[in-house]
C-alpha positions as CSV (number, residue, x, y, z in Angstrom):
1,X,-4.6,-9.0,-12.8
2,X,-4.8,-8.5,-9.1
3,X,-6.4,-6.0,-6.6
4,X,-5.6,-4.4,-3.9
5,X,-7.0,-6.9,-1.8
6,X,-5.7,-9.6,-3.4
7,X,-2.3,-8.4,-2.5
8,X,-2.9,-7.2,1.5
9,X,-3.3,-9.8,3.9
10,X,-6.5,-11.0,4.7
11,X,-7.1,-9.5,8.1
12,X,-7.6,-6.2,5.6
13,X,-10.5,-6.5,4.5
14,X,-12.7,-6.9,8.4
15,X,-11.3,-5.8,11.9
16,X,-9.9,-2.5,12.7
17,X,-9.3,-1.9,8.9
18,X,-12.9,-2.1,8.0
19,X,-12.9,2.0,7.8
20,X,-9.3,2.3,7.0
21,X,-8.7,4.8,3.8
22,X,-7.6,2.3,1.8
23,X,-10.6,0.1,1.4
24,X,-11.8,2.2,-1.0
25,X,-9.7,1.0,-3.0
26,X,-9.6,-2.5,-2.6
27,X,-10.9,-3.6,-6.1
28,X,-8.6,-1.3,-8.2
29,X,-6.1,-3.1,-10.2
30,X,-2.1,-3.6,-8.6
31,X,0.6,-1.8,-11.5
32,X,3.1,-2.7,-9.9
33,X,4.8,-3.8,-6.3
34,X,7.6,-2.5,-5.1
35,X,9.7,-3.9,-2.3
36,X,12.5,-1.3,-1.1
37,X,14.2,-4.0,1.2
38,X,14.8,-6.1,-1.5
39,X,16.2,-3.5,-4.0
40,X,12.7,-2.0,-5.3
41,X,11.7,1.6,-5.0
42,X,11.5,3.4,-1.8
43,X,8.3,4.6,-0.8
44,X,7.6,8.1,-1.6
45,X,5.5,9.1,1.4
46,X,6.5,10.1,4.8
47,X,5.5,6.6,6.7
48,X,9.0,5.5,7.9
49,X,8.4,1.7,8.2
50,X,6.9,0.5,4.7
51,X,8.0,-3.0,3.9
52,X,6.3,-2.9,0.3
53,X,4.0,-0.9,-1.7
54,X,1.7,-1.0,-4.5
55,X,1.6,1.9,-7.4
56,X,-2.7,1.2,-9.0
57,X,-4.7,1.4,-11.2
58,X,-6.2,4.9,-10.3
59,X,-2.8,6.9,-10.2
60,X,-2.4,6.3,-6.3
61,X,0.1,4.2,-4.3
62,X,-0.8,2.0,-1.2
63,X,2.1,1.3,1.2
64,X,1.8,-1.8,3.8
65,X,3.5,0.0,6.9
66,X,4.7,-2.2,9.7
67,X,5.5,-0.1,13.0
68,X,6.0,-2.4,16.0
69,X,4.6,-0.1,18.5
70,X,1.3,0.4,16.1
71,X,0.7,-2.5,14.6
72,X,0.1,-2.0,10.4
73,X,-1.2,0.9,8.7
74,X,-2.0,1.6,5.1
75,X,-0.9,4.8,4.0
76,X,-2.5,6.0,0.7
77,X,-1.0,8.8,-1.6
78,X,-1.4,10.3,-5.1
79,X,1.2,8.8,-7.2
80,X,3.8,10.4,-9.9
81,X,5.4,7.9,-11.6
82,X,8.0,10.7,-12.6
83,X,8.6,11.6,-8.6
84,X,10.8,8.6,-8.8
């Protein structure tokens, strides 16, 4: 199975993401991926621009959030798989 950073580009794990929330959970295990402009789930946080997200392991979602005035961002949130 693969981890979260098997699934986020490379640039995530060095850089400007070296202290970014979601490294800490860069070895937990990928559920599931969902791609909302393709037909998969929306993403239940409040970032605006994710382009796909991760449910893992550990009961918490990862979102890869592209904002063209930012650059990417990874938003972390405790997941309910019943919020749906």
């Amino acid at each position: 199975m693969k981890t979260l950073k098997d699934v986020l580009p490379t640039e995530f794990m060095g850089g400007e993401y070296v202290n970014d929330k979601a490294r800490k959970h860069a070895d937990v295990q990928v559920t599931a991926t969902h791609d909302p402009y393709n037909g998969g789930l929306r993403w239940p946080g409040s970032h605006k621009n994710v382009v796909i997200w991760y449910e893992l392991a550990n009961g918490k979602a990862v979102g890869w959030n592209e904002n063209m005035s930012r650059g990417w961002s990874f938003p972390v949130i405790t997941y309910k798989k019943d919020a749906r």
